[in-house]
N, C-alpha and C positions, 0 to 999 in steps of 0.2 A: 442451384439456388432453390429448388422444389423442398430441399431439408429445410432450409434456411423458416419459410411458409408457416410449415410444420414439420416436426421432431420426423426421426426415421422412424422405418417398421423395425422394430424388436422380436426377435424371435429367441425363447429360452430353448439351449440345446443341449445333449449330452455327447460328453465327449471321451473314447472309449482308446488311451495309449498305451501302447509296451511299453513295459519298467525301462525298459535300455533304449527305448525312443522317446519316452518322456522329457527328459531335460531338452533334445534339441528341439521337438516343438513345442515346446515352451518358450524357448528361444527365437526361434522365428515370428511366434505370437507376438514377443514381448518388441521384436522390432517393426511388428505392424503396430502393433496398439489399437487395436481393433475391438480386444474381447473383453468382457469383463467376469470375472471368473467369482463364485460364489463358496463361500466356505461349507464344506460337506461336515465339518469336523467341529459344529460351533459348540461341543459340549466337550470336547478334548482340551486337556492342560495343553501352552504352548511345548513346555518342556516333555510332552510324553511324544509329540509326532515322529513322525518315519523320518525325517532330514534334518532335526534338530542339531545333530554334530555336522553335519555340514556348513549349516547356518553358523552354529557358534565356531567354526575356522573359519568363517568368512569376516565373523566379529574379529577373531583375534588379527587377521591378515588387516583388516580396515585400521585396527589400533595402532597396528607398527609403521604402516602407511602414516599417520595422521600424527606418529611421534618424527618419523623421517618430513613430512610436510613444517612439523614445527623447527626442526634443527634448522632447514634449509629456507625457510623466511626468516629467522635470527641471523642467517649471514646475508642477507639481504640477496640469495641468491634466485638469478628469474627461472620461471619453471617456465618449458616448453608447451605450447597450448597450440596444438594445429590446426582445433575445433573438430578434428574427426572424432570419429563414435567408433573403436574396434569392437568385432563381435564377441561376444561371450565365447569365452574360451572355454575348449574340454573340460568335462571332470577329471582326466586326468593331468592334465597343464594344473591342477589347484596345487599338487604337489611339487611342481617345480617351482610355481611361484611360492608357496608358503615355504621352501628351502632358502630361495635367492632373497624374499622377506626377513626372514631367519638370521641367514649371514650379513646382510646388512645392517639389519639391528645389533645384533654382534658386536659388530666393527667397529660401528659406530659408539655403542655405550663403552669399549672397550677404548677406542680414542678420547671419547669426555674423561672418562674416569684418568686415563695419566695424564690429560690436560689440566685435570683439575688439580691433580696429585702435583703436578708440576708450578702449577699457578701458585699452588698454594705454599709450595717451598720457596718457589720463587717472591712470596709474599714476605714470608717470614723470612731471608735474609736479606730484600729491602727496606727491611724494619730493623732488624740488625745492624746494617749499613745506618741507618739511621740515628739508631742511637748510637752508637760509637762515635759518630761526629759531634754528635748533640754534645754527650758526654763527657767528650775531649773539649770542648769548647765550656762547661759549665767548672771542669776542674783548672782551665789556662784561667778563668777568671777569677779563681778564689786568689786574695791580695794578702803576702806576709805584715802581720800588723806589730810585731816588732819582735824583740830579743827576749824571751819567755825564757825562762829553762823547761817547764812543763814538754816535755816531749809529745805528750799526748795532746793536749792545747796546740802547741806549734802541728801537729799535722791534724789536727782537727779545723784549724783555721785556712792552712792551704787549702780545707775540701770544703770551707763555710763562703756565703757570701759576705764581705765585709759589710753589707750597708743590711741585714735582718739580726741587729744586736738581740733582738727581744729574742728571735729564734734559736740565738745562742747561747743564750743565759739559760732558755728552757731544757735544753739539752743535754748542757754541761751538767743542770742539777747545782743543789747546794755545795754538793763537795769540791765539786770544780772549782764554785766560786770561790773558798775556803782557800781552796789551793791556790785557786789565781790571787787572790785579797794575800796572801801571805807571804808572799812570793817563795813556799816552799816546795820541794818538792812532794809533787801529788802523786794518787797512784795511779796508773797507768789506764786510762779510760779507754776499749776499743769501741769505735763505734763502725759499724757495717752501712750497707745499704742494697739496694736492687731498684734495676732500672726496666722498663718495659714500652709498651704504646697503648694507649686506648684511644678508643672513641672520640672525639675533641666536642662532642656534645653534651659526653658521659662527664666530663672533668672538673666541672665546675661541684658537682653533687658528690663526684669522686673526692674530691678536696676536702669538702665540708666534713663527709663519713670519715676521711682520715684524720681532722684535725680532732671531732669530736671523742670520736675513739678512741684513742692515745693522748687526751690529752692536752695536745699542741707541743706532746714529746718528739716529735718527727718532723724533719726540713724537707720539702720538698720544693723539688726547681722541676721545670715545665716547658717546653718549646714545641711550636708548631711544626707540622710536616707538611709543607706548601703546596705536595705538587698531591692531588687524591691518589690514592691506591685501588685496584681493584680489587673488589669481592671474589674469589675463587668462586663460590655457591651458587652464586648468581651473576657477575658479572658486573653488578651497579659501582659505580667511584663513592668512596668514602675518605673524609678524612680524618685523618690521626693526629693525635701528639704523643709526642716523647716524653716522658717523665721520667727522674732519680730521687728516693726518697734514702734520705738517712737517718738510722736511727741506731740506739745501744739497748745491747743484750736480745736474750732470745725470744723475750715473749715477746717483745715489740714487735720481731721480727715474724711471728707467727700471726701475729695480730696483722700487720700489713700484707700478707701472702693472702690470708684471707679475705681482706678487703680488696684486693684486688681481683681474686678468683671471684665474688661477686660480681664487680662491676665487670668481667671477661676482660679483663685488660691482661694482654699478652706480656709475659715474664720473660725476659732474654738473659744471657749471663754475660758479667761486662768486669773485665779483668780490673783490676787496682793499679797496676802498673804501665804508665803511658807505653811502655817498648810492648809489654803483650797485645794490650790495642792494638796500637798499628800493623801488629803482626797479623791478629785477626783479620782490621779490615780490609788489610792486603788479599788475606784468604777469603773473605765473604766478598769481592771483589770478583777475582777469577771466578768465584762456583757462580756467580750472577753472567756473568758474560758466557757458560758455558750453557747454564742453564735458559738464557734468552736464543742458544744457537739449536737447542734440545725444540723448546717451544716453537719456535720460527715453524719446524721441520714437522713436530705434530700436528699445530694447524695446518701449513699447506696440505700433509697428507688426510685431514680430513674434510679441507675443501676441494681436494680430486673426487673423495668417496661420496659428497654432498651432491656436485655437479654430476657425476653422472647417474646419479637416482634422480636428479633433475627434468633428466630429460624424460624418463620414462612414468615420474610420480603421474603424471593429470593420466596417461594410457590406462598405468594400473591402479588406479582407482577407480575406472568405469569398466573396470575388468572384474574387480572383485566388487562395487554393488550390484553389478549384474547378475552375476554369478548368485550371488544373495537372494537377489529379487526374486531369480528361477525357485532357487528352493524355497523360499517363504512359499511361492506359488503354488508349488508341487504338495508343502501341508496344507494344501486346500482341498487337496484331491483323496477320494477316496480309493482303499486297495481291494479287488475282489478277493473272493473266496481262495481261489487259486494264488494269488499275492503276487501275480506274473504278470496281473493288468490295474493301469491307474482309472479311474472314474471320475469326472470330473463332470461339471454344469456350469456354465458361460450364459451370458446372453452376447447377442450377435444381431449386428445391424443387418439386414434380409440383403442390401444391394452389394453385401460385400462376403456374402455370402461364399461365393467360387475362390474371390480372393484369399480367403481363410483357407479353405480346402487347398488350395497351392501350397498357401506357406505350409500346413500341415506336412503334405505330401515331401514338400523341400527338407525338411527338419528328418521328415525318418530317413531318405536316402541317405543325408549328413552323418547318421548313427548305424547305419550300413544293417536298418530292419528291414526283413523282410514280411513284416505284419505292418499291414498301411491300417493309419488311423482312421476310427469311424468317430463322424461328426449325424448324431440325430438329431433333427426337430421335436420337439415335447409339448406336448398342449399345457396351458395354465392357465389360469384366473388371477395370478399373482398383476399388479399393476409393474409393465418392464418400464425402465430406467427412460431419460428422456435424453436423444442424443441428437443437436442441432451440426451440423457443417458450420462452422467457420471459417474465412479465411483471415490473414493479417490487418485485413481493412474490414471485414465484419465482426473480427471478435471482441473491440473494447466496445461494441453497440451491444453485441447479446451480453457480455459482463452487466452492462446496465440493468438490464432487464431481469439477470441470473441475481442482482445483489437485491429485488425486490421479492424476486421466488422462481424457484425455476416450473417452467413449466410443467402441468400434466400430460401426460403421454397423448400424442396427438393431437394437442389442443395448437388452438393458431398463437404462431408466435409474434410478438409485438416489434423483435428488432426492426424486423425491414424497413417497417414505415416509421420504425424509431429513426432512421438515419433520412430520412427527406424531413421529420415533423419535429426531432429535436434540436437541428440547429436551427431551423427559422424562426421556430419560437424563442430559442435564444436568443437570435437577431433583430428580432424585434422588439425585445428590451434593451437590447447593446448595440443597436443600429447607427453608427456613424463610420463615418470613409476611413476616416482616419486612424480610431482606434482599429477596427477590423483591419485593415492593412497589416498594420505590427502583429493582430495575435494568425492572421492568414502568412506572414511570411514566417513566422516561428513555428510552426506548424507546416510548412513546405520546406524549412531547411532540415525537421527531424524527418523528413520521410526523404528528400534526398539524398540524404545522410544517413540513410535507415541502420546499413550493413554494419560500415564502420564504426558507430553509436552501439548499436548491439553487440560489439566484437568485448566491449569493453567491458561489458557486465558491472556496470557501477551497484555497489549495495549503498546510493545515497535513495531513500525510499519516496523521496519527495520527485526525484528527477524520473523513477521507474514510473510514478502513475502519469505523468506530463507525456515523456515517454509510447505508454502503452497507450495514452490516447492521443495521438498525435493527428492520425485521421481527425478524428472528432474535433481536435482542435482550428485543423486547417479547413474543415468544413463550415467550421462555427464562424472564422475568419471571413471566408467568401458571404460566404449568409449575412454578414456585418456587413459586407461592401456595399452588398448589394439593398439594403432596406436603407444604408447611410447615404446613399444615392436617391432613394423614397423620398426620405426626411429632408435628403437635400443639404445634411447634417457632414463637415469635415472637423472636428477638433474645434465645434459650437460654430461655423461660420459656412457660409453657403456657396455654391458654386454656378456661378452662370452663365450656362452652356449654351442653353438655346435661347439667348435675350428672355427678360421677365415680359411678361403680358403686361404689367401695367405702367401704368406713364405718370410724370408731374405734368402739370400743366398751370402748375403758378408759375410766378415771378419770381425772377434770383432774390427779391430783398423781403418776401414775403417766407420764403422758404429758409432763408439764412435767420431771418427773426421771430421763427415760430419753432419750439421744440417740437412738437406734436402736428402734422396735420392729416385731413382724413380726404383717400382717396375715394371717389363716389364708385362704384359700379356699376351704376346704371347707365354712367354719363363715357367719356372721354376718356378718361381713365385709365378705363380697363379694355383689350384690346376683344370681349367675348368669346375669347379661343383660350383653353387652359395652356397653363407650362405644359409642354409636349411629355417630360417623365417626372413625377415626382412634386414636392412642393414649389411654390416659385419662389423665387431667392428674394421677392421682396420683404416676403415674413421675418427677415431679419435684420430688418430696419425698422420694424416696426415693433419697438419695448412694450407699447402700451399693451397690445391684444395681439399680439405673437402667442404667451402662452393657452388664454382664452381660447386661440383658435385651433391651437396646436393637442391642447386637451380633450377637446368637443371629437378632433379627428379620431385619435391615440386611443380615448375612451370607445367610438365605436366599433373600429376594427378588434380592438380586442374581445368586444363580445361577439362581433363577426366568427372571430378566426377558433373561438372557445365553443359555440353552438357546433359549427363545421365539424370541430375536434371530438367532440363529444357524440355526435350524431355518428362518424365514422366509428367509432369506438362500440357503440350498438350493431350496427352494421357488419362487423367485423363476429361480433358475438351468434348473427346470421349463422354464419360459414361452422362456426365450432356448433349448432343446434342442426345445421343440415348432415353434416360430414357424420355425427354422431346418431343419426337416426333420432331425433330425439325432438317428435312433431309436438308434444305438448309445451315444449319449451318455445316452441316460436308461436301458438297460439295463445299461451296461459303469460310469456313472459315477454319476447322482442315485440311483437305488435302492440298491445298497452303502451311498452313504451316506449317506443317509436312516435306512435300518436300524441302521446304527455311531450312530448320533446317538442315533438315540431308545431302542435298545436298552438303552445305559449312561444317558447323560445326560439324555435326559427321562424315564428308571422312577426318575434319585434324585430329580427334583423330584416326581415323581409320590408318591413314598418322605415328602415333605417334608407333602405335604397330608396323606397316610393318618397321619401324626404327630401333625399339628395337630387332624384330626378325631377320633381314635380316642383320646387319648390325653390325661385331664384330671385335674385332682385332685379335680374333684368327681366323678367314675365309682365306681359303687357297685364293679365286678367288681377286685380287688387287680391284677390284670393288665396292667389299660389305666389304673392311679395314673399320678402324674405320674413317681412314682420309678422304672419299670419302662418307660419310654420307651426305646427302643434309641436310640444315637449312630445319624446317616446317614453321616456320614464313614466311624465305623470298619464301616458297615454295609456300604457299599460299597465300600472297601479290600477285605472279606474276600470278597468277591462277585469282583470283579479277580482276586483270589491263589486261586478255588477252597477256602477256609479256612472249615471250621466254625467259627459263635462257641460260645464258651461257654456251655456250658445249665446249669451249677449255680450259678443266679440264685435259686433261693428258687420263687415263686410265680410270679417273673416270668419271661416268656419272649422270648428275643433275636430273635425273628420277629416280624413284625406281621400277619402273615394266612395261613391254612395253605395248603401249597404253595410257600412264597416259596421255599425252596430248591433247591427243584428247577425251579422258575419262574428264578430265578438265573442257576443254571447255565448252562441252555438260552441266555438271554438273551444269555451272555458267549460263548457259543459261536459262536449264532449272529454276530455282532459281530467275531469273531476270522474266522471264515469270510468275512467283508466283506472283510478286508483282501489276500487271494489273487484274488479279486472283482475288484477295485478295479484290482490289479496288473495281470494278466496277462492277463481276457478280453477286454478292447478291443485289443491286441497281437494274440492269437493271431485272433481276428474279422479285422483288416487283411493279417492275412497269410495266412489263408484265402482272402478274397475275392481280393488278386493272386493267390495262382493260378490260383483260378479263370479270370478275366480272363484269365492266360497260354494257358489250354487252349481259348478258345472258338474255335470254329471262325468261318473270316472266311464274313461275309455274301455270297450271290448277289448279284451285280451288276444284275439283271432277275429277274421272274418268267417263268412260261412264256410268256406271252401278250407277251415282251419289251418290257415296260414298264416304266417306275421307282417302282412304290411300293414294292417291295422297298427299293429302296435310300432312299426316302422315310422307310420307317418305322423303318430301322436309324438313319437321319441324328437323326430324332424324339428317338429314344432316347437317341442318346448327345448329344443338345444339353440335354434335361433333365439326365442325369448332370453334366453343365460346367456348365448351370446352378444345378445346387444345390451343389457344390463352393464354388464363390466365394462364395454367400452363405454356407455355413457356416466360409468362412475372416475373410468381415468380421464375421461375430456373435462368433466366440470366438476367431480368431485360431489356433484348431487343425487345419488342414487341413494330413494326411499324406501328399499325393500324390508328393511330389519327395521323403521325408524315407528315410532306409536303415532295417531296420528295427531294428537297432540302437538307433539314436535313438530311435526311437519307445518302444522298450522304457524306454531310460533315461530318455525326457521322462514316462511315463507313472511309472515307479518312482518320480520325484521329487515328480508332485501325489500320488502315493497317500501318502508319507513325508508331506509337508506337511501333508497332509488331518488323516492319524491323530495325528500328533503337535497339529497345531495344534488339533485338537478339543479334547485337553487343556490346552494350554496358555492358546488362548482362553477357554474355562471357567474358568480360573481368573483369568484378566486379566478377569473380570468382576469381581471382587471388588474393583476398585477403587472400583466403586458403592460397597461396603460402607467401603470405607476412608478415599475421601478426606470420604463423608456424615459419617463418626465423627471426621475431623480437622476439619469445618469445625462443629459442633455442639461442640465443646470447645473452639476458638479463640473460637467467642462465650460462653460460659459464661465464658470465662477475663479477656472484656475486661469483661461484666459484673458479676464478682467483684472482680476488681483496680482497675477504673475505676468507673465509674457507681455503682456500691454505696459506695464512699466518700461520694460528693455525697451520695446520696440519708440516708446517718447522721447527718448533721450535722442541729444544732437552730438557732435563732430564726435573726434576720437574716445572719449570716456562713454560715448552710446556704444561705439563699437564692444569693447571691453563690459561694458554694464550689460548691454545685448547678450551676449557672450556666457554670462554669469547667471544671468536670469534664464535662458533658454538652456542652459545645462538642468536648473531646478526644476522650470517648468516639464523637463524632458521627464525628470526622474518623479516627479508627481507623476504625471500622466501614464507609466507606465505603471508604474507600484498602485498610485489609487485605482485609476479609471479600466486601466486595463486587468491588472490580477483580481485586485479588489472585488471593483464592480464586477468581474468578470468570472468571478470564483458565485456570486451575488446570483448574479443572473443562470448560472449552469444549474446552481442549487434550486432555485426556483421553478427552470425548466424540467427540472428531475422531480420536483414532487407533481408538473401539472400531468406528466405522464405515469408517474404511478400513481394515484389519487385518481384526477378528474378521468384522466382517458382508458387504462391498464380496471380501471373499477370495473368498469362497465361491459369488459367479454371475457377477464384474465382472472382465469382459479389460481394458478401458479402452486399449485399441489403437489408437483412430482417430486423424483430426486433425479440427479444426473447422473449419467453413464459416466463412468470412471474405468474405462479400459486401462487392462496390464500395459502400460507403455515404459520402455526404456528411456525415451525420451522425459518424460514427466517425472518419473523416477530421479533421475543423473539433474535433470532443472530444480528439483525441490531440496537433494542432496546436498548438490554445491551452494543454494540459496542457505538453507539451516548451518552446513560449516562455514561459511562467509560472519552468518550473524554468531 
């Protein structure tokens, strides 16, 4: 937990491996996740480094992976997921897998392709099949319309439909008619046709293009294909119809081949004579039955070849990003002189130090080197990375913290007390028993249910962040119980545990005939001992001044609980100005304001107790009644303004303890004093000290004795100076060594404005405690006044049923409003009082984060990007 505090020791190192032990500790690195490795090479093209054809075989190996991953979830086939991590395989295992990748692919594009080859014949004579029926059933319907001698007319008529005359006047042409009107013999008209399938979307526009085209010289007859067909290309159902169009002579006929090749409407050849037909589709019969027995036998065989890449697809995939990773890594590294050693620069968390050195040590046995890796320490000035310990229950608390800024390098981290201060604060705007219950049980079934929740890897994004904060949520929960137990607050109605303190003491027909009556407390009433925990359950019988009183509470605790917060938040800022060396900051900046803090804003809370305590209606002395209470607002308005109150109050006196006036005074004074403080002595301090610095005389080179500790001990000197500089520039990010002093004035003028101002402003943005507790305590009053109090009215069997109805709605309000709603309301609000009011006040949040080489992190962000 001492990480958790503050960030670990960073130490930059160099790291000095054999060419032929490189990859495996790289490897063993990459399964610590430990190190964070630095690019030596940032001015080299990707494509010019030392492992780039490694890396691009690892590209191609992931491509043929990822087209096998795509075949085998189109047959909806399960892959094998054991959740193990195998280790990165040899450099030379990349050739055995990049073969058995190879032949797979292979096999497999060599199976689609005569599946498809097969589909697609198999397409084309069920469309054959099809029209030959169609076909045969368009020519059984053409009707002899009587004793012609016209030969050509009589067999034009068998192929015509008898009820489209208009189509067969246009066809015949003048001569025809001629011939027919004369009853003599004509000359011999042939007319052709061709029959095919298109589209049945295509058909209608298809129609149109052939009537215009030709004229309205060409019949065409048309039938649907009922059952869809597939697409060879892709797989998708489409459906067809069948079409025959007939027409005379050749340009017709070139004309309609044409339009059809536009619209892609497939041309079959369809004999004239009913006996060839049926011979045909005798024939296009058998080759369909032989060719569904071909099909059958190429799927199965390539759902054997699917299934067993199956099992092994999720393995070798974190086989070869591994393997990837390694090498991206290794072009980080530089190659000596000799080109026989890799160079490399890491930072390295100081306590894990030894453990690094193992894995090292393990990786080169593994490569069977006998030259063991050198791991040095490096001195730098560079600001290292910031790497907090997390475990599963502390990491969605430092997320919180990481999405406001990550910390500076050993500045104090805000999680820890993020996880006691964020949910109470939450709970004290969402304080009821009730609700807290449902969002504390939902939030203990995702963490009892951790494993198997996690196994499942859902990419729904809304369910991963519920999920990932599930602590936080079952925290927030308990925290709810517990303040709705304060308020005394279950689903707006109260619970009474330990008898209420106060009493009726009218009469049944005074009490049954008065809406309102008011109990005294000074008298009988009230029993002078409070509800043992929390409010007393009589506040909620009482409509009138329930919320008046519940207000007056609610409003001061929140500026209670907001000074506390805020004052800790300075206090905190301490530890990061001690741990830092950095004594001008706690004299020029924590003390100022320390003093501004507590001087106004914790003597009004201080103001709020001596109220509470001095000040009752059962007090025998007329002074300390309840009516002679002074306001704190206007008490400390007039405290601000220097403004006597008002003393011709009677009996009562606008003070609460003698002295306070001149206690006041002092208090505001001092306070106004802070703010000149604040401003100006850390400026005028910096630019004392350069001058001084300008005037110091330069150091002897030798003592007498012409030795160097002279120059030893000046060197001492000023390398502690350099070294505390940097660390107080990575703790707060205010180091004024290069700054004019200009700047320094204006940077310093602007925390002091922010300070003083935001001390007020924060103070009163606490009172959102007070407000959004007072909105979310009336939206439930309000759903169970308008909703659930209906059901519950109703008498015999239709209340049951009405009850029933109403308490499913009321169920599903309260969950969706009061719970997500408010409840999303209230998290949001608790998240800006800690990075605003409290995160302001000690937290730079300047650094960046350590991002060690991990497998782990790697193979998570991998499978997350191919998922989306």
């Amino acid at each position: 937990m001492g990480s958790l505090f503050r960030s670990e020791e960073m130490s930059l190192c160099q790291l000095f491996l054999q060419s032929e032990a490189a990859y495996a500790c790289v490897s063993e690195l990459g399964e610590l996740g430990l190190v964070q490795f630095r690019d030596l090479n940032p001015d080299v093209n990707a494509f010019q480094r030392k492992f780039v054809n490694e890396v691009r075989r690892c590209d191609e190996m992931e491509r043929k992976l990822r087209y096998l991953e795509k075949e085998i979830k189109k047959d909806g086939i399960p892959m094998l997921d054991t959740g193990e991590s195998p280790e990165a395989p040899q450099p030379r295992e990349m050739i055995d897998l990049e073969a058995t990748f190879e032949k797979l692919e292979n096999e497999l594009r060599e199976v689609n392709q005569n599946a498809e080859a097969l589909k697609r014949n198999y397409l084309e004579l069920t469309e054959l099949k099809h029209i030959l029926r169609k076909t045969q059933v368009f020519f059984d319907e053409a009707v002899y319309t009587g004793n012609v001698p016209n030969k050509t007319r009589n067999r034009y008529q068998q192929m015509a439909d008898s009820h489209r005359e208009e189509e067969q006047v246009n066809l015949l042409g003048e001569e025809g008619i001629r011939a027919g009107g004369a009853g003599a013999q004509g000359q011999n008209l042939k007319l052709g046709f061709v029959a095919g399938v298109i589209l049945r979307e295509r058909l209608p526009a298809f129609e149109r293009m052939l009537w215009r085209a030709c004229r309205g010289n060409v019949f065409l007859r048309q039938a649907m294909i009922e059952d869809p067909l597939e697409d060879p290309s892709n797989g998708d159902k489409v459906y067809k119809s069948v079409f025959i169009i007939f027409f005379q002579g050749d340009q017709l006929k070139t004309r309609v081949k044409k339009i059809c090749e536009g619209f892609r409407a497939t041309l079959y050849p369809c004999p004239e004579a009913p006996t060839d037909r049926r011979e045909m589709a005798m024939g296009v019969m058998t080759r369909i039955e032989d060719l569904h027995t071909v099909l059958g036998q190429t799927q199965d065989h390539r759902h054997r070849v699917l299934v067993a890449a199956a099992k092994n697809l999720k393995n070798w995939f974190v086989k070869v990003r591994k393997i990837k990773a390694i090498y991206h890594t290794l072009n980080l590294f530089n190659l000596d002189v000799t080109q026989k050693c890799l160079i490399a620069e890491c930072w390295v968390p100081l306590l894990d130090f030894e453990t690094i050195q193992i894995a090292l040590r393990r990786g080169t046995e593994r490569s069977g080197s006998s030259v063991p890796p050198i791991l040095n320490r490096m001195e730098t000035f560079e600001d290292p990375p910031t790497y907090n310990r997390t475990n599963k229950f502390t990491h969605a608390f430092q997320a919180l913290i990481n999405a406001y800024g990550v910390a500076s390098y050993r500045e104090m981290n805000p999680a820890p007390y993020t996880i006691i201060t964020f949910p109470f604060l939450f709970a004290v705007m969402f304080g009821d028993l009730g609700h807290g219950t449902i969002m504390a049980l939902f939030g203990l079934w995702m963490v009892l249910k951790e494993k198997p929740l996690a196994a499942k890897k859902s990419d729904n994004e809304i369910w991963n962040i519920f999920f990932g904060g599930r602590y936080i949520i079952f925290l927030m929960g308990v925290f709810s119980m517990y303040t709705g137990f304060v308020y005394n607050d279950i689903f707006s109605k109260s619970l009474n545990v330990f008898g209420s303190a106060w009493s009726t003491n009218y009469n049944t027909s005074t009490v049954m005939s008065n809406k309102a009556l008011q109990l005294d407390p000074k008298g009988m009433d009230y029993a002078q001992t409070p509800y043992p925990f929390g409010l007393d359950p009589v506040w909620q019988v009482a409509p009138l001044n329930k919320i008046i009183f519940q207000n007056a509470y609610k409003m001061k605790i929140s500026i209670i609980f907001g000074v506390i917060h805020m004052l800790f938040g300075v206090f905190v800022g301490l530890f990061n100005h001690r741990y830092f060396k950095n004594k001008m900051a706690i004299y020029c900046e924590f003390i100022p304001q320390v003093i501004f803090l507590v001087f106004l804003f914790f003597y009004m809370t201080l103001l709020m107790f001596i109220k509470w305590v001095k000040y009752s209606a059962s007090a025998t002395d007329v002074a300390y009644s309840e009516g002679c209470a002074p306001s704190i607002l206007i008490t400390f308005i007039n405290m601000v303004l220097f403004k006597a109150p008002d003393e011709n109050t009677g009996d009562c006196s606008p003070y609460m303890f003698a002295g306070q006036s001149g206690l006041q005074k002092f208090l505001v004074v001092v306070a106004l004093l802070c703010v000149p403080w604040m401003l100006l002595a850390k400026p005028i301090l910096i630019m004392r000290g350069r001058k001084e610095a300008a005037h110091q005389p330069i150091a002897p080179y030798s003592n007498e004795n012409g030795d160097a500790d002279g120059l030893n001990q000046h060197n001492n000197g000023a390398g502690t100076q350099a070294g505390q500089q940097p660390a107080q520039q990575q703790g707060g990010g205010h180091g004024h060594d290069n700054e004019e002093m200009s700047e320094i004035f204006i940077h310093q003028g602007i925390h002091t404005i922010e300070y003083v101002l935001g001390s007020v402003s924060h103070t009163a943005s606490y009172l959102r405690l007070w407000a959004l507790s007072l909105a979310h305590a009336q939206l439930a009053e309000v759903l169970w006044n308008m909703v659930l109090q209906n059901g519950l009215k109703q008498d015999g069997w239709i209340g049951g049923i009405a009850l029933w109805a109403v308490f499913a709605f009321w169920a599903v309000l309260t969950v969706g409003i009061l719970v997500l709603m408010e409840g999303l309301s209230a998290f949001l609000h608790t998240l800006r009082l800690h990075w605003v009011e409290f995160q302001s006040k000690f937290y730079a949040g300047l650094g960046y984060a350590f991002q060690p080489f991990s497998f782990e992190v790697i193979l998570e962000s991998s499978s997350s990007s191919s998922e989306d």
